[in-house]
C-alpha positions in Angstrom: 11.1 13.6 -21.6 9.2 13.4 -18.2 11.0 12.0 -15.4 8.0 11.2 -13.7 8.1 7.9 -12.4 5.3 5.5 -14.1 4.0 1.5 -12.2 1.5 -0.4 -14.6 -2.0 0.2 -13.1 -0.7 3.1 -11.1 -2.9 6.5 -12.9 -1.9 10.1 -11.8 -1.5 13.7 -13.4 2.3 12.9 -14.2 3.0 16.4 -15.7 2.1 17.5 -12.3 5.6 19.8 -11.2 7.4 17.6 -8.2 7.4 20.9 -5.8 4.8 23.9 -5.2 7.0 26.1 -3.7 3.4 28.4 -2.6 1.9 25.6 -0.9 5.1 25.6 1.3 5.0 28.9 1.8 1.8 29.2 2.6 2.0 26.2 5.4 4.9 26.6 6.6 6.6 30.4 6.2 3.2 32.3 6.6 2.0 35.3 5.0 5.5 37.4 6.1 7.4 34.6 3.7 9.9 34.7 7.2 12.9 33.8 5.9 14.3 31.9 9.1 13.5 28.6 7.4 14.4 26.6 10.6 10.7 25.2 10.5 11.2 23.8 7.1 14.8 22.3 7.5 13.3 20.1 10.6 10.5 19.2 8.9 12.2 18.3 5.8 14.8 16.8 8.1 12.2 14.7 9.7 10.3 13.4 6.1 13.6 12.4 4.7 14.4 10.8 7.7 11.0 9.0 8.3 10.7 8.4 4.9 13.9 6.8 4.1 13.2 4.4 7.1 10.0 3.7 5.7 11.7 2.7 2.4 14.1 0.5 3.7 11.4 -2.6 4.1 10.8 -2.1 0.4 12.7 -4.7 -0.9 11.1 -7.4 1.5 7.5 -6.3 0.9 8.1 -6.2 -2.5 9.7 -9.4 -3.0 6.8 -11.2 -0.9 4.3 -9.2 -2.6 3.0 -7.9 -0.1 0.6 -4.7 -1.4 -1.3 -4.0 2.2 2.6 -3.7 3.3 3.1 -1.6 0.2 0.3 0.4 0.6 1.0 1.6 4.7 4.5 2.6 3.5 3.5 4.9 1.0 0.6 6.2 3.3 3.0 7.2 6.0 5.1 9.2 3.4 2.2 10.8 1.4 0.6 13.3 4.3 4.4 14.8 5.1 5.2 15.4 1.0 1.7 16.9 1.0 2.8 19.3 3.9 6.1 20.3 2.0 5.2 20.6 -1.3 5.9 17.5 -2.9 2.9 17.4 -5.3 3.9 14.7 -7.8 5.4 12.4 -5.0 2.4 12.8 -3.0 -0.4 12.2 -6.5 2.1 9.0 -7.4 1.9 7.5 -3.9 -2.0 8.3 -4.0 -2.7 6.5 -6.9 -0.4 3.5 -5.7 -2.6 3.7 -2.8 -5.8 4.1 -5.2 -4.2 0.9 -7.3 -3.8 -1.5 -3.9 -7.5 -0.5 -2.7 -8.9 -1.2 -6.6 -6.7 -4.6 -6.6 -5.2 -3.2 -9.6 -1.7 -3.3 -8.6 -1.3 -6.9 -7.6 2.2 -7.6 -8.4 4.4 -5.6 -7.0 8.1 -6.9 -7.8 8.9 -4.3 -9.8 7.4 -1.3 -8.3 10.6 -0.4 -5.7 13.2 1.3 -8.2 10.4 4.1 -9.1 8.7 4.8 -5.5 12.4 4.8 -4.6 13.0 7.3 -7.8 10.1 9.9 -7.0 10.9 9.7 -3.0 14.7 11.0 -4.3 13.5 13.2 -7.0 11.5 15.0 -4.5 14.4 15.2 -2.1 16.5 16.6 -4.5 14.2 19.2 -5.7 13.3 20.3 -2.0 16.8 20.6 -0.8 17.6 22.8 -4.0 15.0 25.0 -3.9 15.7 25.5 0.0 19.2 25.5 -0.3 19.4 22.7 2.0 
């Protein structure tokens, strides 16, 4: 059973894997693969933290439907899980992006628990395969 997360309207590749661990590497550790991983901790540090600030207006923008709202959160979060790796967070929060911009996704009451979801799955995946 997938765990990706799944919003009516909302159309991605949702067998997509959650990390690319070589598009990390590549951006971030170089051809060497350095092993200091200092860059990736404070960028990690800094998406998780941005992120989760980001998130916390969730349940107000939600409840007032408010899909612009909606929308800019996602598109803060997408370019930083693109930089680390986060492939399935970043396709999902494209194609809510995609859904606003169509009008497909108009009501948004029930879309918090699975951007929530994705943002944690990727988190959790990310600090494991770090050892963060």
């Amino acid at each position: 059973m997938s765990t990706a997360p799944k919003i009516k309207h909302v159309h991605y590749d949702e067998t997509c894997p959650i990390m690319d661990r070589n598009q990390i590497d590549t951006l971030i550790l170089g051809d060497e693969g350095n092993a200091d991983t200092t860059l990736v901790r404070e960028l990690f540090d800094l998406f998780v933290n941005e992120g989760a600030t980001k998130l916390e207006a969730l349940p107000t923008v939600c409840a007032q439907g408010d899909v612009q709202e909606l929308r800019s959160i996602v598109h803060f979060i997408v370019g930083s899980a693109c930089h680390l790796g986060l492939v399935r967070l970043a396709a999902f929060y494209r194609a809510i992006e995609r859904a606003v911009d169509e009008q497909q996704l108009t009501d948004i009451t029930e879309v918090e628990a699975p951007i929530r979801r994705e943002f944690e799955l990727a988190r959790e995946a990310f600090r494991a395969d770090f050892n963060l």
